[in-house]
C-alpha positions as CSV (number, residue, x, y, z in Angstrom):
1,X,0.0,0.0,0.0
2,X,1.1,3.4,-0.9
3,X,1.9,6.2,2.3
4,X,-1.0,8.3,0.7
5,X,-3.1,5.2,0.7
6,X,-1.9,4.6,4.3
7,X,-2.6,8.3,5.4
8,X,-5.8,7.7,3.8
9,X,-7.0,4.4,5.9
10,X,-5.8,6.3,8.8
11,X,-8.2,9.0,8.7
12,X,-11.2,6.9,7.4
13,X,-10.9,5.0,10.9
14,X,-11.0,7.8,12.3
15,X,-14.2,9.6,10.8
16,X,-15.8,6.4,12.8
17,X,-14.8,7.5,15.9
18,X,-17.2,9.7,18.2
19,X,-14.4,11.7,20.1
20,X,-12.5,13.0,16.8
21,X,-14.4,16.4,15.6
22,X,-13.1,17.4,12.2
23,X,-9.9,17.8,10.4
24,X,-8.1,19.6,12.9
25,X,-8.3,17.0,15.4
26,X,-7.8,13.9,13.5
27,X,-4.7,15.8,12.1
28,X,-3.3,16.2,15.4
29,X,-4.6,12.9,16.5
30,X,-2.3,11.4,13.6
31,X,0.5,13.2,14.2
32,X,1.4,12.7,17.7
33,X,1.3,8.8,16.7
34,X,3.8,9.6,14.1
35,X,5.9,11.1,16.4
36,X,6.3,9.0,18.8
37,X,6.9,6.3,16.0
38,X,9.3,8.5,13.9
39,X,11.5,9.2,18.0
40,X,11.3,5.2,18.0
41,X,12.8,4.7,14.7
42,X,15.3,7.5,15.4
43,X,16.3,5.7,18.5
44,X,16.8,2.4,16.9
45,X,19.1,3.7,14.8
46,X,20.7,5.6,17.9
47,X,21.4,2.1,19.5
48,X,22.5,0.3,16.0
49,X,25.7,3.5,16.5
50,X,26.1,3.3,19.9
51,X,26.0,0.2,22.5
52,X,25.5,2.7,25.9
53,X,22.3,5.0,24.4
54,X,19.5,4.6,27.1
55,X,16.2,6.0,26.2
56,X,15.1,8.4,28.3
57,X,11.2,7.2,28.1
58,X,10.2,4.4,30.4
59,X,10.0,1.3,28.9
60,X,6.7,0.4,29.1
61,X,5.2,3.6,26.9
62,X,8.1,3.7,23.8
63,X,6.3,2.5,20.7
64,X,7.7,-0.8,20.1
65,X,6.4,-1.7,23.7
66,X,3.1,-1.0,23.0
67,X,2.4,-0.1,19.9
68,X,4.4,-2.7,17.5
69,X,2.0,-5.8,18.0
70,X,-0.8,-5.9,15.7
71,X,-2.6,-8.2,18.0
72,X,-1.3,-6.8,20.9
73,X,-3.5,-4.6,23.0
74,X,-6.9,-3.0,22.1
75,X,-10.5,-2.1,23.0
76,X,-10.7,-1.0,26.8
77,X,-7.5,-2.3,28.0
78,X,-5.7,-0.3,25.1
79,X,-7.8,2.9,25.6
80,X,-6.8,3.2,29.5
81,X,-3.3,2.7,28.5
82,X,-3.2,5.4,26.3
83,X,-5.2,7.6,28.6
84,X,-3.9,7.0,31.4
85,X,-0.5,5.8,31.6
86,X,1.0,6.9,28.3
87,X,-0.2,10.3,28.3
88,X,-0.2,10.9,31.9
89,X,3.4,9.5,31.9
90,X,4.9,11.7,28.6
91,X,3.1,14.6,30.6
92,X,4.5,14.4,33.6
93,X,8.5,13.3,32.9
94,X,11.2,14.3,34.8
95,X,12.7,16.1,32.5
96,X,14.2,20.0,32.5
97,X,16.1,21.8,29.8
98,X,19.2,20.1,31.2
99,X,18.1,16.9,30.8
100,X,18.3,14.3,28.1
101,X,17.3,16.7,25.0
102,X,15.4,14.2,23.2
103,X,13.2,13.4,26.9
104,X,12.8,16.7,26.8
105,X,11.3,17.6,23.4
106,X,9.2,14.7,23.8
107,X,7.7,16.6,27.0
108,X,7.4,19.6,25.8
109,X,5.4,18.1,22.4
110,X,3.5,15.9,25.0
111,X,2.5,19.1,27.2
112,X,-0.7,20.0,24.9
113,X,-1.6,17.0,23.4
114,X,-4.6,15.0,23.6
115,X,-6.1,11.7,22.9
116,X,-9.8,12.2,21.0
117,X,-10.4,9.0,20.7
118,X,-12.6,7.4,22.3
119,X,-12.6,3.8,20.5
120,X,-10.1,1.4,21.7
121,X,-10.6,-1.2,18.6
122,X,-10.5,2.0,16.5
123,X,-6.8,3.4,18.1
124,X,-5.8,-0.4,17.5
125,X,-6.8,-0.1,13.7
126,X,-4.8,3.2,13.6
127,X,-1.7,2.2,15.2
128,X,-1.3,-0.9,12.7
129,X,-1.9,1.5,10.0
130,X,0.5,4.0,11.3
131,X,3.0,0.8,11.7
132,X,3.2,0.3,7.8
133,X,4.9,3.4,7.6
134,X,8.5,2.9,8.0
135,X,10.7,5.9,9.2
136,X,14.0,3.6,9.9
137,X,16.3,5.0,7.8
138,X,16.2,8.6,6.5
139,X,15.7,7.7,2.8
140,X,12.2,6.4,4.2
141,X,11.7,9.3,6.5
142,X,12.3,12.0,3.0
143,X,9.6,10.0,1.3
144,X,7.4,10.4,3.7
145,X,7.8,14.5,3.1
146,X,5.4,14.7,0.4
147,X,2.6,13.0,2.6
148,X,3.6,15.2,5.4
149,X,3.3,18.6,3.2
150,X,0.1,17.2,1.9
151,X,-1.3,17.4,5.3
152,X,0.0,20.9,6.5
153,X,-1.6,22.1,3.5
154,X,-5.7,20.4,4.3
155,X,-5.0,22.4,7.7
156,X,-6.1,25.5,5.2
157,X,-9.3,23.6,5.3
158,X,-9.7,23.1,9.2
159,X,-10.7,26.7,10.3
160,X,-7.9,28.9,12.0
161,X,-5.5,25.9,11.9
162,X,-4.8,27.3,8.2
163,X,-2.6,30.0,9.9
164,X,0.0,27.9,10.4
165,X,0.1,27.2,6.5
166,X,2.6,29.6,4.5
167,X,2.6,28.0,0.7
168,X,6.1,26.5,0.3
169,X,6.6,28.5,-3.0
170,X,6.5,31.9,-0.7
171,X,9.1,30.4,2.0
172,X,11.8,29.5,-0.3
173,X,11.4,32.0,-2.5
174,X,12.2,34.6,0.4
175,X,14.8,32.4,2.6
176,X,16.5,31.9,-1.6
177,X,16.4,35.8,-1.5
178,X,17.7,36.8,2.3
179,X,20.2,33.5,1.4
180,X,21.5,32.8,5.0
181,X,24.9,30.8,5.0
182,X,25.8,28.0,7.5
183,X,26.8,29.1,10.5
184,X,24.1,32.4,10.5
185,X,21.5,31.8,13.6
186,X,18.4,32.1,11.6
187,X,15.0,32.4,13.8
188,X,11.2,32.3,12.8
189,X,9.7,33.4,16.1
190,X,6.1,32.7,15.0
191,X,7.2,29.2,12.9
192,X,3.6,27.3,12.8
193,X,4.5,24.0,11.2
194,X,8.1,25.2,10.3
195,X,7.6,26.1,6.8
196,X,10.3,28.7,6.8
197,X,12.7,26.5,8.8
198,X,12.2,23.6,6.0
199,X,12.8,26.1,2.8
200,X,16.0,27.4,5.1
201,X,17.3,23.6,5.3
202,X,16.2,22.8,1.5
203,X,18.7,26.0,1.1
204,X,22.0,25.4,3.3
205,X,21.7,21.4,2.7
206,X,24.2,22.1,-0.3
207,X,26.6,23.3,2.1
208,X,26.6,20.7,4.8
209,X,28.8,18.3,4.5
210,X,30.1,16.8,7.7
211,X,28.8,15.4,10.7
212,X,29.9,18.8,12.2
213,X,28.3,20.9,9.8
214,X,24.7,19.3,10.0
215,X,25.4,20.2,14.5
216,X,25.6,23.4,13.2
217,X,23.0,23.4,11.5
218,X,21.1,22.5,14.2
219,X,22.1,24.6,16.6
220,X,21.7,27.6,14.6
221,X,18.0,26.9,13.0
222,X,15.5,28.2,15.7
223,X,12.2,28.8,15.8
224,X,9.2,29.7,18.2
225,X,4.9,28.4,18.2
226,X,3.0,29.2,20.9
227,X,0.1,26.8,19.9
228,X,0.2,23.0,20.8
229,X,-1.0,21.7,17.5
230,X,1.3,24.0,15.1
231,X,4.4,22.9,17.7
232,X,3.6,19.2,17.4
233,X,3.4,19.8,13.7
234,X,6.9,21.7,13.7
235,X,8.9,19.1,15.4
236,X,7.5,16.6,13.6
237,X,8.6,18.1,10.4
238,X,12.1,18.7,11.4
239,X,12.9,15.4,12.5
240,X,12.0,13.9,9.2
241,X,14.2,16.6,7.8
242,X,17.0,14.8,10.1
243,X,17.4,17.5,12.7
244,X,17.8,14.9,15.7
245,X,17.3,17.6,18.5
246,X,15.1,20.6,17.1
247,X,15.2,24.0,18.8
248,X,11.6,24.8,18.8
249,X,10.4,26.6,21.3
250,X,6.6,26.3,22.5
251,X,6.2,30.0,23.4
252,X,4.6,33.3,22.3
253,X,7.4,35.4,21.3
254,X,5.4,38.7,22.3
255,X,5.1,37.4,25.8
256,X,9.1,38.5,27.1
257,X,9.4,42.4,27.3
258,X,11.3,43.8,24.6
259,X,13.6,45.7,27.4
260,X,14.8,42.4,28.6
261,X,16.2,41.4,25.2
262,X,20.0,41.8,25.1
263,X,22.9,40.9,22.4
264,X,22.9,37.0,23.2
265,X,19.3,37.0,21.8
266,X,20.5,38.5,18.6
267,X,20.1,36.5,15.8
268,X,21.5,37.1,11.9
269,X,18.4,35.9,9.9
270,X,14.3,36.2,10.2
271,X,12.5,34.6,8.1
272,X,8.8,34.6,9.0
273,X,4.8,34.9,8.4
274,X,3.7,36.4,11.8
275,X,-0.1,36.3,12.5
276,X,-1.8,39.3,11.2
277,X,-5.8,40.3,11.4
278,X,-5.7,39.6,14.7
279,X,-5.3,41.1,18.1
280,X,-2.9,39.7,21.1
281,X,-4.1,39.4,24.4
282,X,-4.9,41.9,26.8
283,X,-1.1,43.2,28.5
284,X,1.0,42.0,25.7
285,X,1.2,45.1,24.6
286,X,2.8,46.7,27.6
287,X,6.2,44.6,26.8
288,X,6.9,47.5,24.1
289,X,8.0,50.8,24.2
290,X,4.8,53.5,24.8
291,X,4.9,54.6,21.1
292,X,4.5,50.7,19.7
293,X,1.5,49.6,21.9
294,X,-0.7,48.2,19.7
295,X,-2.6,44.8,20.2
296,X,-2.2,44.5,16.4
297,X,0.3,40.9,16.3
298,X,1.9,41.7,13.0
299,X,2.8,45.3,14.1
300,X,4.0,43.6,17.1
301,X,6.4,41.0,15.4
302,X,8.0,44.0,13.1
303,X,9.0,45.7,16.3
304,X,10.2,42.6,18.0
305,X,12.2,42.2,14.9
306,X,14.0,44.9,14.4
307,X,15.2,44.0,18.5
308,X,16.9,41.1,17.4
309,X,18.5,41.3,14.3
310,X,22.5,42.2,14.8
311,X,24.5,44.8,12.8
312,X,24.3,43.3,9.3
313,X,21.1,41.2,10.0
314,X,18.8,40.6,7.1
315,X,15.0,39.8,7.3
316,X,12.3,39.3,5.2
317,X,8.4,38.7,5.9
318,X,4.7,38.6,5.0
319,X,3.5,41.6,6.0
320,X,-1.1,42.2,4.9
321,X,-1.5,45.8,2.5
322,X,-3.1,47.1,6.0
323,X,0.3,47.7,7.6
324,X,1.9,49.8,4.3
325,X,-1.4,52.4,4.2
326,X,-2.1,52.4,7.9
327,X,-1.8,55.1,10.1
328,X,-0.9,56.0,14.0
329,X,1.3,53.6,15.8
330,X,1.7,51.9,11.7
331,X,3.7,55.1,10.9
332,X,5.9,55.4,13.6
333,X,7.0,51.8,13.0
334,X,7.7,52.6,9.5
335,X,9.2,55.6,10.2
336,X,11.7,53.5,12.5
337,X,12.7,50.5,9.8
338,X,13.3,53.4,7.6
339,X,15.5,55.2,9.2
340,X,17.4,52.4,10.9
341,X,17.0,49.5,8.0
342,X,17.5,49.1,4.7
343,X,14.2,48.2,3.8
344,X,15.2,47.6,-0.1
345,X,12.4,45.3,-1.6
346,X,8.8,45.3,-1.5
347,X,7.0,42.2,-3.6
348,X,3.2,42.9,-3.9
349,X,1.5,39.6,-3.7
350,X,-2.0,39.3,-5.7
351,X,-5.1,38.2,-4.3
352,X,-5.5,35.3,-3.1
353,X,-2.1,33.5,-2.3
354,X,-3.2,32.7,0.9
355,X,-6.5,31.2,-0.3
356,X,-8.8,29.8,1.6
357,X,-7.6,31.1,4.9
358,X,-7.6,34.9,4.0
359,X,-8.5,36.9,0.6
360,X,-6.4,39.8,2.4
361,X,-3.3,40.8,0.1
362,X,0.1,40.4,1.0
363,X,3.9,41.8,0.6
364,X,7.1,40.4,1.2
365,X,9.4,43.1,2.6
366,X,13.0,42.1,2.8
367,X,15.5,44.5,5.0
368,X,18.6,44.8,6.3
369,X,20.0,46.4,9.6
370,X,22.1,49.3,9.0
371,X,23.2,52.5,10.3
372,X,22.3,54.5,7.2
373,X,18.8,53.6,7.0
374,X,16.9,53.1,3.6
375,X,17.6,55.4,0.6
376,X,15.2,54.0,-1.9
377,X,12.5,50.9,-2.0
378,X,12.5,49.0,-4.6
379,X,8.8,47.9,-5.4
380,X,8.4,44.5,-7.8
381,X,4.8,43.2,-8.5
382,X,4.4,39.8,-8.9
383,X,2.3,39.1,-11.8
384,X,-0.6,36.5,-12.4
385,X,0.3,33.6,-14.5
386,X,-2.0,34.3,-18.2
387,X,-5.5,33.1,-17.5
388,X,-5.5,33.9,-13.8
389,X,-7.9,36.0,-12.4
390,X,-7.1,34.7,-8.4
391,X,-5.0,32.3,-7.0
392,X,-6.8,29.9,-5.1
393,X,-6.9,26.0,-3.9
394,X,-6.9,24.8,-7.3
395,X,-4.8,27.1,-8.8
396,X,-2.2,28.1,-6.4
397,X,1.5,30.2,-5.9
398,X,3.5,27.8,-7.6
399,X,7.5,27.8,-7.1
400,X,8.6,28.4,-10.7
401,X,6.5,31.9,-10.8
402,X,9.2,33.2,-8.2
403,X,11.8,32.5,-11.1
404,X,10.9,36.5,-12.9
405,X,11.5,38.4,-9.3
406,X,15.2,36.0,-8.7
407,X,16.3,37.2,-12.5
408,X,15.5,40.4,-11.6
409,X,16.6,40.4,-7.7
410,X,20.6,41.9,-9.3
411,X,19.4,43.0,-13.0
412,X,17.3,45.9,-11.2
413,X,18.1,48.1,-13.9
414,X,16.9,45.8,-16.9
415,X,14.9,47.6,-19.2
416,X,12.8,44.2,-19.6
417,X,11.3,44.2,-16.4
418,X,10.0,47.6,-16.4
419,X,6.5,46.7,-16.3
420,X,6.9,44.9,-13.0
421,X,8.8,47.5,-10.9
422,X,9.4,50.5,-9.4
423,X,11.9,52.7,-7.0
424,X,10.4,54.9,-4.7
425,X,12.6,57.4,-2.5
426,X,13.2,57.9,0.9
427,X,11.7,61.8,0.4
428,X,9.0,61.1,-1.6
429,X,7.7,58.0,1.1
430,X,8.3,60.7,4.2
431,X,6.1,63.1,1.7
432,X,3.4,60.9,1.8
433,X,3.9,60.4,5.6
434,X,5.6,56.9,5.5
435,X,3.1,55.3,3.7
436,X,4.1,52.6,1.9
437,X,1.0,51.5,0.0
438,X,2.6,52.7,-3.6
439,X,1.0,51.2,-6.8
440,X,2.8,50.5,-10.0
441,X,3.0,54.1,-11.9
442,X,3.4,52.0,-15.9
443,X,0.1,50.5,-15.1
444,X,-3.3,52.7,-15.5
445,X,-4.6,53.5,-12.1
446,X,-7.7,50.6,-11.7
447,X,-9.6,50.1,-8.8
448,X,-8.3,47.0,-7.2
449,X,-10.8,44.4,-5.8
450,X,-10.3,45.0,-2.1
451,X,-10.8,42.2,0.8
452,X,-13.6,43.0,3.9
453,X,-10.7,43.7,6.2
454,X,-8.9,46.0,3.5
455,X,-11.8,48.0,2.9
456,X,-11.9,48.0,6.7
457,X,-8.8,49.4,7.0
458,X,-9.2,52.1,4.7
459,X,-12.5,53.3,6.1
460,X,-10.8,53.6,9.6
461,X,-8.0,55.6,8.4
462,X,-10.4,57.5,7.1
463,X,-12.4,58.3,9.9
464,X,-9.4,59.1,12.1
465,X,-8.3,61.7,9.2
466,X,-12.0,63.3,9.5
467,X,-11.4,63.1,13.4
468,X,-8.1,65.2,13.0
469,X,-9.3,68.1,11.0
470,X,-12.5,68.2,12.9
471,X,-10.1,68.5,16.1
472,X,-7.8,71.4,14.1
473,X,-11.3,73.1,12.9
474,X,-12.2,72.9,16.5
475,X,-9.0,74.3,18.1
476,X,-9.2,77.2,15.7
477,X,-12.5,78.6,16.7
């Protein structure tokens, strides 16, 4: 039987069972099975290298223990194990951050993760499925990939889990453009399923070559999630990519104040998709400077950013249309990348890239920490392929469209790409009071179909200009 096929059977059993409610949950159901089946196979071939490895899980919940007989436990008997003495046990190891790092991950995955179901004979059926999958050797493990990405991507379908989806052609395309090298600490504090971590493996792979390079490697790729499902999903992800220990963090980035950030937290790469249309939780805010304090999360990711990059450090992000036009606390942030960043490229996404989960439209701003600040921006709008009104599910970003932006990423000059961009000043963006919302001037000015929460946006900038010369009109009589 094929993985697909496998994946498949998995999730039909599933549908049968009572406790499992939709996509979401079966999704995370699956996956911390295939974790703790991937940590097993990694461990096997721990012990086939070296004679003194000791787990650090207790023998009785490790996979093959309890999960490797087909006609081993099931119904009732396997339901209460699972309930309570596997999960009760992962959640509640011994374990600190100077432990065992592999104990350790496992607990922190473990922390927030549940068992739906509520059908012993059905979690039997499962884990014999899950058992034809065969992650012993990494060549196995990279096969499995393709299955994997196919599931991140149905979490588009399983309501606000499709925030943690970034399409694949987006992430490489920018980690390919901010090109870290081995050796360059390179964060995504808001990772989801790691999508940006991946891309920046599928790009310094080329240069590892050693045992010691791929420790590097590890060491230096980092990345934060504060939700349980998006973590799981992470970890996952990089130990099929063969990073034995990741460095994933289950945290909210926002959560530290900014003041207490100092240069060991600096980092030389971000590479990230923070949340945006939404607002953080009540206090959050307070861990940034009075002029910052918004409860907006992507405004509060740019200025967490620009914290941590070092002298030299390069960046580049998904940032919605709302930040460039918006107003208020939006200008004084853009006001500060300016004049301490080189913010050099803007790409304006089309509608629809991030289809289903949002219609809002997108840019990928790439910048560069510097003393002299920007001097121009370099705007580049990523056409449609012919025949495309919208991206969407069945027509989506695919990797070979980022191909026109990399020929013309050093040719910026070439008369041939004319159509697609444009520089804009440093004087004529403070004219127009930092706003960054600049439209192609070789196309005819069109009205642009605008999202609910664009045409949101614009109304409430609106309103606050209306407030402000009703205030000056006010203060003059």
């Amino acid at each position: 039987m094929t993985l697909s096929n496998i994946i498949k059977s998995v999730r039909d059993i599933m549908r049968k069972d009572a406790g499992v409610d939709g996509d979401a949950q079966r999704i995370s159901q699956m996956v911390w099975m295939i974790f703790l089946k991937v940590f097993d196979a990694m461990e096997e071939e721990r012990e086939a290298e070296d004679d003194k490895y000791k787990s650090p899980l207790p023998e009785k919940i490790r996979w093959r223990n309890w999960a490797v007989n087909p006609e081993g436990m099931t119904g009732e008997e396997l339901l209460d194990f699972v309930n309570n003495n596997l999960f009760k046990t992962l959640k509640s190891l011994k374990l600190d951050e100077k432990s065992d790092q592999r104990g350790y991950i496992i607990k922190q995955v473990f922390e927030d993760a549940y068992n739906y179901m509520k059908n012993g004979i059905l979690v039997r059926q499962v884990v014999n499925k899950i058992n034809e999958l065969d992650f012993t050797t990494a060549e196995d493990r990279h096969q499995f990939n393709d299955i994997y990405e196919t599931i991140l991507k149905e979490l588009q379908n399983a309501g606000s889990a499709g925030e943690f989806y970034t399409p694949r052609p987006v992430t490489q395309f920018i980690v390919d453009m901010v090109n870290p090298k081995l050796g360059d600490i390179v964060l995504d504090p808001a990772c989801g399923t790691g999508g940006f971590l991946i891309s920046t493996l599928n790009h310094l792979k080329k240069n590892v070559k050693t045992t010691e390079d791929q420790k590097v490697l590890e060491k230096t790729l980092r990345g934060i999630e504060k939700k349980p499902l998006p973590h799981l999903l992470c970890m996952t992800n990089l130990i099929l990519h063969d990073i034995e220990v990741p460095s994933i963090k289950r945290d909210n980035s926002l959560s530290r104040p900014l003041i207490d950030y100092t240069d060991k937290d600096k980092v030389n790469v971000v590479v990230t998709n923070p949340p945006f249309g939404g607002a953080e939780e009540d206090g959050i805010e307070n861990n940034f400077p009075a002029e910052f304090r918004t409860r907006e999360t992507a405004d509060l990711f740019l200025v967490l950013i620009t914290k941590l990059l070092r002298d030299g450090g390069k960046c580049g992000l998904v940032l919605p249309d709302g930040f460039l036009f918006g107003e208020g606390i939006k200008t004084r942030i853009k006001e500060k990348l300016l004049t301490e960043f080189n913010l050099h490229t803007i790409v304006r996404l089309p509608n629809g890239v991030f289809s289903p989960y949002t219609g809002i439209r997108t840019n990928l701003l790439f910048f560069e920490k510097n003393s002299k600040g920007t001097k121009d921006v370099w705007y580049f709008e990523h056409p449609l392929p012919e025949g495309y009104k919208i991206y969407n599910k069945t027509k989506p970003v695919r990797h070979e469209e980022f191909q026109l932006e990399k020929e013309w990423w050093n040719n910026r000059e070439d008369p041939k790409f004319k159509q697609y961009c444009w520089k804009v000043s440093l004087a004529d963006i403070q004219k127009k009071n930092y706003n960054l919302d600049i439209n192609n001037p070789t196309k005819p000015e069109e009205e642009k179909e605008l999202s609910k929460e664009e045409i949101i946006g614009k109304i409430e900038v609106n309103i606050k200009r209306t407030s402000d010369i009703l205030k000056e009109i006010k203060g003059e009589w």
